[in-house]
VOVEX-966979 format. One record per residue (C-alpha): z, y, x; residue in one letter. Coordinates in steps of 0.25 Angstrom, whole numbers, plus 2048, in hexadecimal, padded with zeros to 3 digits. Each point is the difference from the previous one (the first is absolute). Layout:
N
ZYXa/...
***
This chain:
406
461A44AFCx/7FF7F1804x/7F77FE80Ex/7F37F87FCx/8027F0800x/8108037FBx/7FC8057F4x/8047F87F4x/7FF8017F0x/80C8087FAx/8007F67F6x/7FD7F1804x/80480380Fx/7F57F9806x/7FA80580Dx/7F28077FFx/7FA7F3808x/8047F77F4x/7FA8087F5x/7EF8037FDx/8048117FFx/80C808801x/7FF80E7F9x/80880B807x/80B8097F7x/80580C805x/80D7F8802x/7FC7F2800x/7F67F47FEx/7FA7F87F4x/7F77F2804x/7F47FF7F6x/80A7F07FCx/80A80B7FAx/7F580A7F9x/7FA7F37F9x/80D7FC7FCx/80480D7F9x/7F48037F8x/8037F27FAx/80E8047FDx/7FA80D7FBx/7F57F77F6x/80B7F57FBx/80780D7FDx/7F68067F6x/80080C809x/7F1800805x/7F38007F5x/7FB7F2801x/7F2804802x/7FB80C80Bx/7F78077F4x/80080C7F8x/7F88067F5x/7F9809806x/7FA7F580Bx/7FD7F67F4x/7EF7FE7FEx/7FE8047F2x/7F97F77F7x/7F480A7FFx/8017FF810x/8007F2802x/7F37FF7F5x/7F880B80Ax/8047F680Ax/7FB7F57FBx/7F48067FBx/7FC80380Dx/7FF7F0804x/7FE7F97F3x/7F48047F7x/8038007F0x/80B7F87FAx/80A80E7FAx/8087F97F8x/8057F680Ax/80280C809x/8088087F6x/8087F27FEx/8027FD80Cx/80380F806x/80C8037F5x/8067F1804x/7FF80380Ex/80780E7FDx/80B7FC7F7x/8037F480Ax/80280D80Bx/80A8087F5x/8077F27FDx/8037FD811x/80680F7FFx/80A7FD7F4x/80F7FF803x/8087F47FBx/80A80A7FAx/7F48037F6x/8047FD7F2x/7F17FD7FCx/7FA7F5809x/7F1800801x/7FA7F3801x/7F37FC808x/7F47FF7F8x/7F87F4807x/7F18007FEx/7F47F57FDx/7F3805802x/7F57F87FAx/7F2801803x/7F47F8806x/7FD7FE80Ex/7FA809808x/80680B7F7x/80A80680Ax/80D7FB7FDx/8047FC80Ex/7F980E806x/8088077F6x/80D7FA806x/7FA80280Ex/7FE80E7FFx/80C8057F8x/8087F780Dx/7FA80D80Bx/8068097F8x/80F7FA7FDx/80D802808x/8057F37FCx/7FE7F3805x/7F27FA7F9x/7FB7F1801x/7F67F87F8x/8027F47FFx/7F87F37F9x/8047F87F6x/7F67F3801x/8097FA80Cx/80D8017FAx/8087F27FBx/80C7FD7FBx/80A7FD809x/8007F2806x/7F18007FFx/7F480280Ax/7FC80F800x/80A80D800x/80C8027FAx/80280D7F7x/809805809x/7F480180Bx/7FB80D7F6x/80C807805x/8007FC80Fx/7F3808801x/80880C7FBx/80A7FE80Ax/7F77FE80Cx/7FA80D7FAx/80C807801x/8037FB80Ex/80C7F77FAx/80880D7FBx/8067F97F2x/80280E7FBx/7F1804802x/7FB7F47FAx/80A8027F4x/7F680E7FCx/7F47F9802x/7F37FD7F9x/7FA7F27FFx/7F17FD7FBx/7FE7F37FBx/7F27FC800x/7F97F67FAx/80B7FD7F5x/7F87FB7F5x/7FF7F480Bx/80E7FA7FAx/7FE8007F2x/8047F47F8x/7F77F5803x/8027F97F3x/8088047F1x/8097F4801x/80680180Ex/80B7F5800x/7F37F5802x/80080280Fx/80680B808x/7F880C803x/80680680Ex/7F4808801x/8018087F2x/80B8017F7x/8097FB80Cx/7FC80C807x/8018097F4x/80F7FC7FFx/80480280Ex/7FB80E7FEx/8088037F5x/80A803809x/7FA80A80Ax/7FA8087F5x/80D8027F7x/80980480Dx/8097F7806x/8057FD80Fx/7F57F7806x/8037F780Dx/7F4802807x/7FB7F980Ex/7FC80980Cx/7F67F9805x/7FB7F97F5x/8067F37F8x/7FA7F4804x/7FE800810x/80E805803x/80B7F97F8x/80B802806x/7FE811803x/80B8097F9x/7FC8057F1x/80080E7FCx/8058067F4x/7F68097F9x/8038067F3x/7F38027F8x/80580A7F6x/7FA80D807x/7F27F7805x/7F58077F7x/7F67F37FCx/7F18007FEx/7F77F57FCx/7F17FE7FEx/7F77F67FBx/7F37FD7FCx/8047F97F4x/7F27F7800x/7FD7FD7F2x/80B8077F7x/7F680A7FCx/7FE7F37F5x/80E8007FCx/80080F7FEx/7F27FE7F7x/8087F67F8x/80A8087FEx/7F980D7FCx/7F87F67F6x/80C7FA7FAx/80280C7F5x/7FE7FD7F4x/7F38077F9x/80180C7F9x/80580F7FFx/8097FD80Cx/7F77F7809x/80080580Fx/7F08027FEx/80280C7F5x/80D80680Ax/7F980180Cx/7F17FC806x/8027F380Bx/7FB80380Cx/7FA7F1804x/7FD80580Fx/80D802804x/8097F87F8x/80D800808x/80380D7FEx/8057FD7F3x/80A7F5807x/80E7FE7FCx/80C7F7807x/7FB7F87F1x/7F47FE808x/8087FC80Ex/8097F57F8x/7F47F97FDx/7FB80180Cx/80A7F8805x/80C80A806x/80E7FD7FAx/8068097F5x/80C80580Bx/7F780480Cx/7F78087F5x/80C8077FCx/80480380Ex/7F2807802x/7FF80A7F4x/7F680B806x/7F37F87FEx/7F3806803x/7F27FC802x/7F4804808x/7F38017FBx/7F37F9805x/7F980980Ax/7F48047FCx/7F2804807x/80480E801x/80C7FE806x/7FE7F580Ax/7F580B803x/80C808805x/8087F6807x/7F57FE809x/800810806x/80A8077F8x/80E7FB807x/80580580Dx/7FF7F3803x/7F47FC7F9x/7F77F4805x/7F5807804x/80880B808x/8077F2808x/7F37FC804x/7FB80F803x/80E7FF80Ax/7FC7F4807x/7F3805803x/80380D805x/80B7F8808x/7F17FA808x/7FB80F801x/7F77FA7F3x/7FE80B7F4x/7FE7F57F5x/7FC8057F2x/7FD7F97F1x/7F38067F8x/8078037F1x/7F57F27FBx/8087F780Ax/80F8057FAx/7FB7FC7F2x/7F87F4803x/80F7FC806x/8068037F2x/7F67F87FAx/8027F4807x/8108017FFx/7FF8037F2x/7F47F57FDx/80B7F4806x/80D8077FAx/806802810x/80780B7FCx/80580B80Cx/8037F5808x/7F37FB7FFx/7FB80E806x/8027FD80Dx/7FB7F3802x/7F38057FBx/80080B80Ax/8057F680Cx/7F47F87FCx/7F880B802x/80580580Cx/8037F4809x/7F2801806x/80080F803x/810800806x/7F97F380Ax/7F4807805x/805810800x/80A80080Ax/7F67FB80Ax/7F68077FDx/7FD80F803x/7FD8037F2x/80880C7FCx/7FE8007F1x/8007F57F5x/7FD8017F1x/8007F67F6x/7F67FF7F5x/7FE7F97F2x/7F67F8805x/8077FC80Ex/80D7FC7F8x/7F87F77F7x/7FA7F980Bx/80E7FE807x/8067FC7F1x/7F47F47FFx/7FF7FC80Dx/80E7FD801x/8027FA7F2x/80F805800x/8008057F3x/7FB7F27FBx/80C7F8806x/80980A7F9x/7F98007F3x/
***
């Protein structure tokens, strides 16, 4: 055997000095160069699965719902939607190309009003994938040529994600909030050019359907002249949300638009007016303004429904990262034992629930409360804190807060 500093890779030849790591055979030497260089000879050559999962590691749909239960309060049926997508998108990264029957992606749009829990959703399900996961908005992006993003920046995200491995990124999973953002701004288009809405919507037609995208590294605009990367979208799982402000009308009108008699939709089924998008339909998203070809490229469609007392209730203690067990942390992190009387938690509800803030709103109204006791505990000797009604009303009035969001 070679003395060390004379050894050299049995395959390339070069001296162990040159090389990052050279592993020792029982006969010979391989460089970590010549290793890399033989598993891609042994992918192009179909000889290697193309993903590292199996069957018996995959989260089951049932799985990822007790997960997300455990984070997001409510909201079962986007659960259930969302953990059979995320399932089936795993089976799909495991298939073989040799497969007679190709399973296609199943992109989804998830519609429901803010502070619903479309972006936690998306958060959440993120902790428990072994795929790269980005979210990304949708209110900076542009056509090309035009100030703002360009579509391709959605998949530089992915990339970055993935620590610019093209073959990661290609199993990925993409969320793109705030997607109602682009709708068509007008029903004749051809008047002025909209780069903002349908133009956007075109230029994703590409990246949903599957197709080999030249995506910048570092991002589009400040570095023109950097190498593109190609990144086939065919395996990317897309996810959508929006609030979809207003289209609860255009369902109405559709619901009302049956003519009267035996087979009017009020003798088939009672309406509930509190919650009208849960009878949305991508009908409903072409009036709103998304174009024909981008709702047929999203075809799993669920809504979330309007949180209601009770379950904001829950969002504020249930989670494991609930708001109240955040600010509980941060107290205990002074050597402060901070606790909320039950009459403080639902005068909270009452005021998120009387401005329509919605989960989000939570914790404004609890950082209103809070801000004087998190200045003056951790210099004071005081060891306990507790919050009542009546010492939350007083911190909600004197601050007038809740009246600038209003």
């Amino acid at each position: 055997m070679a003395e060390k500093g004379k050894r050299r890779c049995s395959f390339c030849g070069r001296p162990e000095s040159e090389v990052g790591l050279l592993m020792t055979g029982m006969t010979g030497y391989i460089c970590n160069d010549c290793i890399e260089q033989a598993h891609n000879i042994l992918r192009e050559e179909q000889l290697l699965p193309k993903s590292e999962f199996c069957m018996r590691e995959l989260p089951k749909p049932k799985d990822i719902k007790a997960f997300l239960d455990e984070y997001v309060i409510g909201q079962d049926d986007a659960k259930r939607t969302l953990a059979v997508s995320v399932y089936n998108h795993y089976k799909r990264l495991m298939q073989r190309d040799c497969d007679d029957v190709e399973i296609e992606k199943s992109n989804i749009i998830m519609v429901g009003s803010t502070g619903t829990g479309k972006t936690l959703l998306a958060r959440t399900i993120a902790r428990l994938l072994k795929v790269p996961f980005t979210i990304v908005d949708a209110t900076v992006l542009t056509e090309a040529g035009y100030v703002g993003e360009d579509i391709e920046s959605l998949l530089t995200r992915l990339l970055q994600v993935a620590d610019y491995k093209v073959e990661e990124a290609e199993r990925g999973i993409v969320f793109i909030d705030e997607i109602d953002k682009i709708a068509r701004k007008g029903d004749n288009p051809s008047i002025t050019r909209d780069v903002s809405g349908e133009g956007v919507q075109q230029g994703l037609l590409k990246l949903l359907e599957g197709s080999i995208v030249n995506v910048p590294p570092q991002g589009g605009r400040k570095h023109p002249d950097q190498k593109m990367i190609p990144v086939n979208t065919k395996h990317i799982l897309f996810i959508c949300g929006g609030a979809f402000d207003g289209i609860e009308k255009k369902i109405a009108q559709r619901l009302n638009t049956h003519v009267v008699g035996y087979n009017s939709v009020q003798n088939n089924f009672k309406i509930d007016k509190g919650d009208m998008m849960q009878y949305v339909t991508p009908q409903d998203l072409r009036s709103f303004g998304l174009i024909p070809e981008i709702v047929g490229r999203l075809p799993i469609l669920t809504s979330l429904r309007p949180l209601d007392r009770g379950a904001l209730r829950n969002i504020l203690t249930e989670p494991k990262n609930s708001i109240i067990k955040q600010y509980i942390r941060l107290m205990d992190m002074d050597g402060v034992k901070l606790a909320f009387d039950d009459e403080a938690l639902d005068y909270i509800v009452d005021v998120a629930m009387e401005y329509k803030l919605g989960a989000r709103g939570l914790r404004s109204i609890v950082e209103t409360i809070m801000q004087e006791k998190m200045f003056e505990m951790p210099s004071s000797r005081e060891k306990e804190c507790r919050i009542t009604k009546a010492y939350a009303e007083e911190r909600i009035v004197k601050s007038g807060a809740m009246t600038m969001m209003a």
